[in-house]
ROGU-443737 format. One line per field, with one value per residue (C-alpha): residue number from 1; x, y, z. Coordinates in steps of 0.2 Angstrom, whole numbers. Example, Ala and Ser with C-alpha at 12.3 -4.5 7.8 and 13.67 -1.06 7.14 Angstrom:
BEGIN
tipa <- 1 | 2
px <- 62 | 68
py <- -22 | -5
pz <- 39 | 36
//
This chain:
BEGIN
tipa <- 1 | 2 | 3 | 4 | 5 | 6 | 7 | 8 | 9 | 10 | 11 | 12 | 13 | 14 | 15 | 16 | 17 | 18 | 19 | 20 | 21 | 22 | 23 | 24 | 25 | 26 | 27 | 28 | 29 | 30 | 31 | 32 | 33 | 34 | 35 | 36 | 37 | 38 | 39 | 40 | 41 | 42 | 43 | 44 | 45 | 46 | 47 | 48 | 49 | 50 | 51 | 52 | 53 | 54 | 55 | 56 | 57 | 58 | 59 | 60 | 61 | 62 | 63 | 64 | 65 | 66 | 67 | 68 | 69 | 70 | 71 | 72 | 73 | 74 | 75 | 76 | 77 | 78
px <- 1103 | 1117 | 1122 | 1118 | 1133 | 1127 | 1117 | 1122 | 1117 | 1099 | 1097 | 1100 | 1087 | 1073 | 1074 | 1073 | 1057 | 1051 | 1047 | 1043 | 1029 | 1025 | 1022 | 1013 | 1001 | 1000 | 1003 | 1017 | 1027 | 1045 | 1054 | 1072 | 1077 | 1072 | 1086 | 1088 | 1084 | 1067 | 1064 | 1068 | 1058 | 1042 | 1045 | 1045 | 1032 | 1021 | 1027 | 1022 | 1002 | 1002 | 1005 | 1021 | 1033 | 1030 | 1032 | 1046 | 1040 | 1041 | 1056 | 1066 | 1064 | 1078 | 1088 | 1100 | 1086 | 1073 | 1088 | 1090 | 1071 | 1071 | 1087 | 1079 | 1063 | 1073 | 1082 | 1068 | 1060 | 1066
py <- -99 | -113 | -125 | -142 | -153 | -163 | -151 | -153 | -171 | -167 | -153 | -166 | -179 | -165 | -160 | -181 | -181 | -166 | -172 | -188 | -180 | -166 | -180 | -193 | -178 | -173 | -155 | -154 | -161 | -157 | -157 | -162 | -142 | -137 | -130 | -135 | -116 | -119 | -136 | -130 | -115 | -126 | -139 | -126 | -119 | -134 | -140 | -123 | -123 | -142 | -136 | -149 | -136 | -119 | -104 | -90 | -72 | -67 | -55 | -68 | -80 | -84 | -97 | -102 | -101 | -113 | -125 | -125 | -125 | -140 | -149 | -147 | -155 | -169 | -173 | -178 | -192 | -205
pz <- 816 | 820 | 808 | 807 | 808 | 791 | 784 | 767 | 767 | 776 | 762 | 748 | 759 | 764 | 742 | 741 | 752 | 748 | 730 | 735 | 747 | 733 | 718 | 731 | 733 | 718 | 721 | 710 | 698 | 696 | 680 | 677 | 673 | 689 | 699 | 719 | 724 | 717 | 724 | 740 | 740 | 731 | 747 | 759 | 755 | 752 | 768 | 776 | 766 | 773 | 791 | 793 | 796 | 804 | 793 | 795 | 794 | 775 | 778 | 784 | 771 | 762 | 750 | 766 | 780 | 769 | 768 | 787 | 789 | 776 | 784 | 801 | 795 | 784 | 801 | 810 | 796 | 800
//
């Protein structure tokens, strides 16, 4: 898995429009004491059930390889 070169900033924009897309669809709705690791792992897979993104096999899921599947995704919205 190679880094992004600014895949700090795509994390903080895929968590961004991840909620937007999770609130707008009234999937979810985040609090305010939700941490980033369960954002992420919400987005991901609410991206994954949505078919937008393609899933990682289950024993390869973790916090670092959502964030790059989420960065990955983020970079691509325009």
């Amino acid at each position: 898995m190679k880094k992004l070169k600014n895949e700090k900033e795509l994390v903080k924009k895929a968590i961004a429009e991840g909620m937007k897309y999770g609130e707008d669809s009234g999937a979810v709705e985040f609090e305010a004491t939700d941490s980033a690791e369960e954002k992420i792992e919400y987005i991901y897979r609410l991206l994954v059930h949505d078919k937008i993104i393609q899933a990682m096999p289950e024993d390869q899921v973790s916090q670092k390889s959502m964030k790059h599947k989420l960065a990955i995704w983020a970079s691509k919205k325009k």
